[in-house]
Structure formats: C-alpha cells, structure tokens
N, C-alpha and C positions, 0 to 999 in steps of 0.2 A: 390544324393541330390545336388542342385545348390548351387553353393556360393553367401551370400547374397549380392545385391550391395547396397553400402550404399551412402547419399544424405544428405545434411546439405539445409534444406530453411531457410531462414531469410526473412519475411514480417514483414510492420507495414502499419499503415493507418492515413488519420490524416483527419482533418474538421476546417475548418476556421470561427470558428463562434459555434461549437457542441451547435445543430446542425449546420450548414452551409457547402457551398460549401465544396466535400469533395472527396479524394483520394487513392490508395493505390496500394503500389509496394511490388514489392516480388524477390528474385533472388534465384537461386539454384547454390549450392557451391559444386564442387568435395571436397571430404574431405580429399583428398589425395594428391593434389596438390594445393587446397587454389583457384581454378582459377571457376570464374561464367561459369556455364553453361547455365544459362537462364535467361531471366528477364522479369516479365511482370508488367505492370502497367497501369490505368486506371481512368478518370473521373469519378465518380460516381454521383455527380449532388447535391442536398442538403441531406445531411446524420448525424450521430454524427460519434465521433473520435470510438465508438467499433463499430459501423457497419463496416465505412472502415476497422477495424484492422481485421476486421472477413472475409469480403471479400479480401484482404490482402491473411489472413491464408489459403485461400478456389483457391486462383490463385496459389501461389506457390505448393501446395502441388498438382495440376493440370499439372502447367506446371512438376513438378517432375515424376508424371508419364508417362506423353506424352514422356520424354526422353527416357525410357525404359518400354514402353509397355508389353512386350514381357515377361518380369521379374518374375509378378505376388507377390504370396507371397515371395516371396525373397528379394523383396524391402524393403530398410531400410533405413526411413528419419527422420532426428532429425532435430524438429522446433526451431526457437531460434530466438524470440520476445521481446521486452519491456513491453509486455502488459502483467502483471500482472493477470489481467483479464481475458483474451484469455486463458491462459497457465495452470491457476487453472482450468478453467472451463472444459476446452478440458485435462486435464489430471484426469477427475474425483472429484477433491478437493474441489468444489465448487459446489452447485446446479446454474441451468441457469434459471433465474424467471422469464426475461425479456422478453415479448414476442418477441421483435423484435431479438433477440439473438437465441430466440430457434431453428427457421428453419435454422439460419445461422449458428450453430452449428451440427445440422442436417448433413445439406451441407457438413462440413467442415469432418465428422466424413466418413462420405461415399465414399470420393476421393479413401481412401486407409484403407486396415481393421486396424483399431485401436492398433491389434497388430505389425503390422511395424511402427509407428510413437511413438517419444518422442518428449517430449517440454521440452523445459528449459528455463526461465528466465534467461534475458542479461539486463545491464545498455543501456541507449539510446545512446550512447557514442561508443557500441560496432555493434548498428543497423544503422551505417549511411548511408550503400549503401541500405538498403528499405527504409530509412526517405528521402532519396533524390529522389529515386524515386516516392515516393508517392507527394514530392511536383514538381518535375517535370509534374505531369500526374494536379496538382490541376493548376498550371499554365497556361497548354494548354489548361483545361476546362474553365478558366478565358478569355483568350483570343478567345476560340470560335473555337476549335481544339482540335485531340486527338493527345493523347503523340504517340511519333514512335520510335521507340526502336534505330533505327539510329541515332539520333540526342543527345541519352541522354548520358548524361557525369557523372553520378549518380557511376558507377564505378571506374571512377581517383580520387571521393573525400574516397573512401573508404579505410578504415583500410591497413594496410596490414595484410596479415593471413598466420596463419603455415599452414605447410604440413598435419596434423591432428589437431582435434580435441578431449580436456579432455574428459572423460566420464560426460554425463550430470550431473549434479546438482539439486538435487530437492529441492522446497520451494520457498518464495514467498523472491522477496529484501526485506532488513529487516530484515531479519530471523537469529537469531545469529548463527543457526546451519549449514545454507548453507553460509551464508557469510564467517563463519569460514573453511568451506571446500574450498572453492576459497582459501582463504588467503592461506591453507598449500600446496594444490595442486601448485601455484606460487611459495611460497619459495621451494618446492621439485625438480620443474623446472630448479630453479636459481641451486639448487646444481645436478643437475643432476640426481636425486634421480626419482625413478619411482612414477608414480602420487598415492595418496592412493587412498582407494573409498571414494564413498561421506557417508556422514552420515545419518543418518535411521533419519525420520526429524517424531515429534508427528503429529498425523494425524489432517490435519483440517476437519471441517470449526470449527475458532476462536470463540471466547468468552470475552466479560468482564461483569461487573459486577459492581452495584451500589453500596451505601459506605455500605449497610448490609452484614452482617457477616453472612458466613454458615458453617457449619462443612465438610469438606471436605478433604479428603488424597489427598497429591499432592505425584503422583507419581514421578520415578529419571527422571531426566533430559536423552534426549536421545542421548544428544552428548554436547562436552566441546571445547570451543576452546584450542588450542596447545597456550601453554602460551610463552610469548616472542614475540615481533614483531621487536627485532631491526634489523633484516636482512630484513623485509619486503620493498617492494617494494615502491616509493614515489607515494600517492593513490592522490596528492591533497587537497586544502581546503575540508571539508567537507561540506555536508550541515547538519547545526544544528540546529534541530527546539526545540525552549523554550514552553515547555506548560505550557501554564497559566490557571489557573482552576477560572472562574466566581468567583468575591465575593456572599456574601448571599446574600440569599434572604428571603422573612418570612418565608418559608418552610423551610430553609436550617436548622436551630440549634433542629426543631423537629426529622430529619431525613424522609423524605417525599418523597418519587419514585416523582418525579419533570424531565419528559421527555421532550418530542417535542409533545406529544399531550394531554396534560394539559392546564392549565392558559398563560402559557407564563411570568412568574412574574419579576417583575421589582428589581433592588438589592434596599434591607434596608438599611437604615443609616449606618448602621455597614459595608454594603456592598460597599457602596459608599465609603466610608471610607477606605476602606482594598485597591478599587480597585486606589485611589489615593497615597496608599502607595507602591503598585506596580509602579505608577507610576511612580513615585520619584525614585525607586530604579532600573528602567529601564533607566531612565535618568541618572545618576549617571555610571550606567555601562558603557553607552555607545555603546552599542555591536550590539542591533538590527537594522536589517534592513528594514525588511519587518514586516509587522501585516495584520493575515488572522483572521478571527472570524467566530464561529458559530453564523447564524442566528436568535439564538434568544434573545428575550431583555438582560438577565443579563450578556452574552456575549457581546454584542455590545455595554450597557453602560461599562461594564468594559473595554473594546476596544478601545472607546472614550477618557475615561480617561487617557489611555497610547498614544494613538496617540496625543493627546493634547498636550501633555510636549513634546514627541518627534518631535513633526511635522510631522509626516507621514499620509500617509492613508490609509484607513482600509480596505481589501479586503473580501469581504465575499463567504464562501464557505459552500455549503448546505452537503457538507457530512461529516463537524463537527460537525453539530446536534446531541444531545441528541439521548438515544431511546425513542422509544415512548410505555410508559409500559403499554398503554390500558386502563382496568379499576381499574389498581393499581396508575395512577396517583392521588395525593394528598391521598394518603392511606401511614401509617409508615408501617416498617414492619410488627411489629404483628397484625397492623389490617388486612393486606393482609392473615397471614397464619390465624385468624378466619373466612376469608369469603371464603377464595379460597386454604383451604389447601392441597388438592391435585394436583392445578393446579400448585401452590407454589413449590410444591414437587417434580414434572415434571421440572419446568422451572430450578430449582436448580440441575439438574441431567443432564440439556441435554443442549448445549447450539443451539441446533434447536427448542426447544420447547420455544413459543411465550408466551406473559402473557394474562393473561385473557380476552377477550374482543377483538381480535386484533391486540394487539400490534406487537412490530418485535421482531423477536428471537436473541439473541446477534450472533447467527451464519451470519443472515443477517448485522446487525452492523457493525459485523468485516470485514467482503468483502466490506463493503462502505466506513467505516475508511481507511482499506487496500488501497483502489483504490484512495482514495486523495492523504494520505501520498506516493501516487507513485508520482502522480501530481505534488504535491507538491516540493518533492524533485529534480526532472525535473525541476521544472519551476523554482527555486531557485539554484540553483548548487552552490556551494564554498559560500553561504551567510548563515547569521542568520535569521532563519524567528521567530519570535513572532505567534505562535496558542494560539487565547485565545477560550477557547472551556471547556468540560462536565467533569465528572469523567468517566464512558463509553469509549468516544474516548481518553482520556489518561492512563486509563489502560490499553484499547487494543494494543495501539501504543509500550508500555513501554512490554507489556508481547511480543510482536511478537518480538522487540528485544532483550528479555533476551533467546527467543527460549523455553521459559515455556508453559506447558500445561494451557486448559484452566481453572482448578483449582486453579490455581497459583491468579489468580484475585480475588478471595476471600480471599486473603491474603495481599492485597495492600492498605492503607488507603489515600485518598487525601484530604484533607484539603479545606474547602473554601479560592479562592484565591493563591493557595499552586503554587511551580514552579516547575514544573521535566523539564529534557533535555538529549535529543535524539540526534547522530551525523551519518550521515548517509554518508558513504563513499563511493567511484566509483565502486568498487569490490564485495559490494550489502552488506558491513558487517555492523553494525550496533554498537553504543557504548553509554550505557547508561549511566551520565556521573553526574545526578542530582536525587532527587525522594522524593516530598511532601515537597519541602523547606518553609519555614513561618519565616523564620528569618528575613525576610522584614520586617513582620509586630508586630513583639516585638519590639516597639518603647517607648521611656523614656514618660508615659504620657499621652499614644495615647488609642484605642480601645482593648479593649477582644481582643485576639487573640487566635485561636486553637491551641493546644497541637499537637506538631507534632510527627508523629509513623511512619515510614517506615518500612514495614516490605514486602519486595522484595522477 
C-alpha cells in the first residue's frame, strides 16, 4: 500500500462590488516544510465574493492534483478557507440551494474523491497569501490583463508557516467548541505538550427560534472549554458586536410570528420610546462604533434613533432580516398550533422543516445569520459594531457561541429592545459576555418596560 502524500490548499475569492468585478487565488502548501508549491490565480470578469471563493476552491484543489498525478487515491489535501460558507457546504453541514453554487460545488467535489479532502475554517488573517492573490488577479483584470504567476509577490506578504500542520478543526468561527479547541491546541504548543484532538462539534444546520416557548430536552453540551486563559496567547482587540433587539411594535406585546414577510410594522409609541432610551444609554457608553441594521422598518427606525445621538451612520445589511414565517405571520401562537398543528409540530422538531406556506426553515436562517456575522466580523476587526436586528438572528448568533444545540433556543427569552453581546476573537473563539439586558429601559418615570428572564 502507498504512502499517502499529503497537500495543504489555501484559496479564497473576492468581488468588488458582490456582485462586481471579481477574482480568485489559491496556493498549495507542502505541509512539511511550510514552503508554496503552486499558485494559481485568475480574473473572473463580473461575479459575487462565493462564486470567486468557489472557483478559488475548484483551482487549488486542481492545481494540487496536477502535482502528483500519478498518486491517485493516496492523495491527501486539507482545504483551509475563510469562507465559512465554502467549507460547511463542501464538508456536508450545510445544504447548497443556490443555484449558481450548485454546479460550482459539483466541480469542486469531483477534482478529487471526497474522501482525500478536509476543509477547515481559518480567520482571514491566516489566508493572506490567497487574499493577495486573488486581488492580484482582480487588478490585472481592472487594468485589462491577466495575472502571471511571475510577477506576483502574493507570497512575501504571507504568514510565515511551521513545518506541519494541527489536525483540522471542525465548525463554523464562532462556534464555542472549535474555537475552544484552537485555544488549547495553542496553549499545548506554548508548553510543548502534544496537540489534543479537536472536539466532536453538535451536528448542523442551526436553528433559532421566535419568543414562543416549546417543550423541548436540550441535550449535554458536546464539549467545554478548558477553563483558564491566563497563559493564552495575546488574540487582539476583539470584534464585539452589541445586539439590539427592535423596540415594539403593535404586534410585539400580543406575541405575533412578526417575520420579513408579513406587514413590515412601524415601532409604537412605547417602541419609539424604548428605542430613544437605548439611545441615550449608547450615548452615555460611549463604546460604539459602527451601526449595521436589519432592513426592516422597526429596525431601522430604532437604528435611527441610536444613530441620531451618536452621529453615525446606519449600514444596512439584508441577512439581519427577520425570518420569514409564511402563513404564520400575524398569527400568536396558539392560533398557529389550531390551524397548522401538525405543520407546527414538524417545524418545532426539525429545524429544516419551514412554516406553513413557504416560509424559511431556521436551518436556512442560520447559514444567512452565520454568513453575515462572518462579514461582519471581517469587516470590523478590533471594533464595536452596534446590530440592531430580530430575536431569530440574535438567538442564533448568541447559541452558535455558546456551542448549544439547536434546542437550546427555545430556552432563551429577548425582550423588546433588550441588549446581548458577542466578542469575537482572531482564533475563531467566541465570548458571550451580555444576554437580554433592559436595564436601560427601567428608567425613574419613563415607559412599561419588560420583565427581563435570561435563561441561556
């Protein structure tokens, strides 16, 4: 039996404009000496940032085999991406719905049998010789040229690398249980200590879950982080995003499935109210920096409001949306489990199973939340951002970093208004550090405010 050889690719892709002009590089890495063996990279012409990242994926693991031909199944490459996205999808975790994804996954699946390839999610910090490549190649398309492997210098901005590589890490950044495995495989490093394995991570696709209550067993946890950080390593500012939950709305005090494809409803006096006392008490902080918001109205008025006192400006981003609960919008709950109790019964059992009518399944949800808060964290590094956004996308955010299943989200209460916070660190580990605050809005005087319950 031959000895397998093994091959580290590193792609990513990018687009100036998603869609817009767009690129993507790839290098393959001996794993054994840390040193490139291949690079390729290329214009692609107008595209979004996952097509590049897919074509990306589909050149290196190409050019990986063009080195040893000859090898067959004995080849053994481990991907290692930013892309979040890429990495679920191509590791099974994720369904691929996109059409434009699907044959590029296809592609990508059939370079080499599935079973010689692993992926693993890397900070963008850790991908800079494909991110430079890929803006090398969007360059030359700009100017009217293709990239040529001679000229690029995509290699001297890159990392330096050991002589091996840890055993992969599975999960999405984020994820308390793979970030936790980073952390101890580092401090095991620092003492010399042999690396442990990674941790048996709950299987996705995610879930959350609106403020209705269901009966549900939340199984054990399937891994804990190693308690103690003071030998850890210096990771950085982090990025720490505050989630702000919309004030009310006239739906909000009935309890009312209120998604992204219902009314759209504007916040009530009580709402306007809550969201002005955030605002004063974001002012007061002082701490944020940035405000991104869900596009819909009671988000964006309440976004307003904070941006007003603060002076900032509001960024909007469509995969803080709401879900969209079909024909349960403006239905409470028990009116939904007298018209659709089976469908009810479904949707609360599975989190692939969509609500009546169309809507998205929290599985879908979670891979769109998921896919921002990568965005996100990227495009903000070492800063505070402000999300003012749903109960939906701040449950899912808050469970992916506790590393809870997706039962756990029927256990989490949010408040109109209410603040949780998220700190997301270079190492992918995540620290939940807030959950359902309303102390803001217990003011000498002022409006009703909700009862607050964290129960995490």
């Amino acid at each position: 039996m031959s000895v397998a050889r093994q091959l580290v690719v590193e792609a990513d892709g990018g687009s100036r404009g998603n869609p817009g002009p767009a690129g993507y590089g790839a290098v393959v890495i001996d794993p054994a000496t840390g040193e490139p063996l291949a690079e390729a990279a290329e214009y692609i012409g107008v595209a979004t940032n996952n097509v590049a990242e897919y074509r990306g994926l589909i050149a290196g693991l190409t050019a990986a085999k063009a080195l040893f031909p000859d090898v067959g199944d004995a080849l053994r490459v481990h991907v290692r991406m930013d892309s979040k996205l890429v990495v679920e999808q191509m590791s099974g975790r994720w369904k691929i719905k996109h059409p434009d994804m699907k044959p590029l996954a296809a592609r990508a699946a059939a370079v080499l049998p599935p079973s010689c390839v692993t992926y693993e999610w890397i900070p963008r910090a850790q991908n800079k010789h494909a991110d430079r490549l890929a803006n090398e190649a969007m360059d030359a398309g700009r100017d009217g040229r293709q990239w040529e492997a001679s000229a690029s210098t995509a290699a001297l901005d890159a990392p330096a690398r050991v002589a091996s590589t840890p055993p992969p890490v599975q999960g999405p950044p984020g994820d308390q249980a793979a970030g936790a495995a980073r952390a101890r495989a580092a401090l095991a490093a620092a003492r010399g200590a042999a690396t442990p394995a990674a941790d048996t991570l709950f299987p996705v696709p995610e879930a959350a879950a609106p403020d209705a209550t269901a009966p549900a067993a939340v199984p054990a946890s399937a891994g804990a982080p190693q308690a103690g950080w003071g030998s850890a390593p210096d990771l950085g500012a982090p990025a720490t995003l505050i989630l702000l939950r919309h004030g009310e709305t006239a739906l909000t005090p009935e309890k009312r499935f209120s998604g992204s494809g219902g009314t759209d409803p504007e916040l009530s006096a009580t709402g306007r109210a809550q969201a002005e006392r955030a605002a004063g008490h974001f002012a007061a902080l002082g701490a944020v920096q940035e405000i991104v918001s869900s596009p819909l109205r009671r988000c964006r008025e309440t976004a307003a409001a904070v941006a007003a006192r603060l002076g900032l400006d509001v960024r909007i981003d469509e995969g803080l949306r709401e879900t969209d609960f079909g024909a349960w919008e403006g239905l409470t709950f028990g009116e939904v489990r007298e018209r659709y109790a089976d469908d009810l019964t479904a949707w609360l059992a599975s989190p692939d199973t969509a609500p009546t009518g169309g809507g998205e399944s929290f599985a879908e949800v979670a891979e769109r939340v998921a896919a921002t808060r990568d965005r996100i964290v990227a495009r903000y590094a070492g800063r505070t951002v402000l999300l003012v956004t749903h109960v939906t996308p701040i449950k899912t955010l808050v469970r992916l970093a506790l590393g809870a299943p997706p039962e756990a989200l029927f256990r989490m209460e949010l408040s109109a208004a209410s603040i949780s916070t998220v700190a997301y660190y270079g190492d992918g580990n995540a620290s939940v550090r807030l959950l359902n605050d309303t102390s803001h809005l217990r003011q000498r005087g002022g409006n009703r405010s909700p009862t607050t319950r964290s129960t995490a």
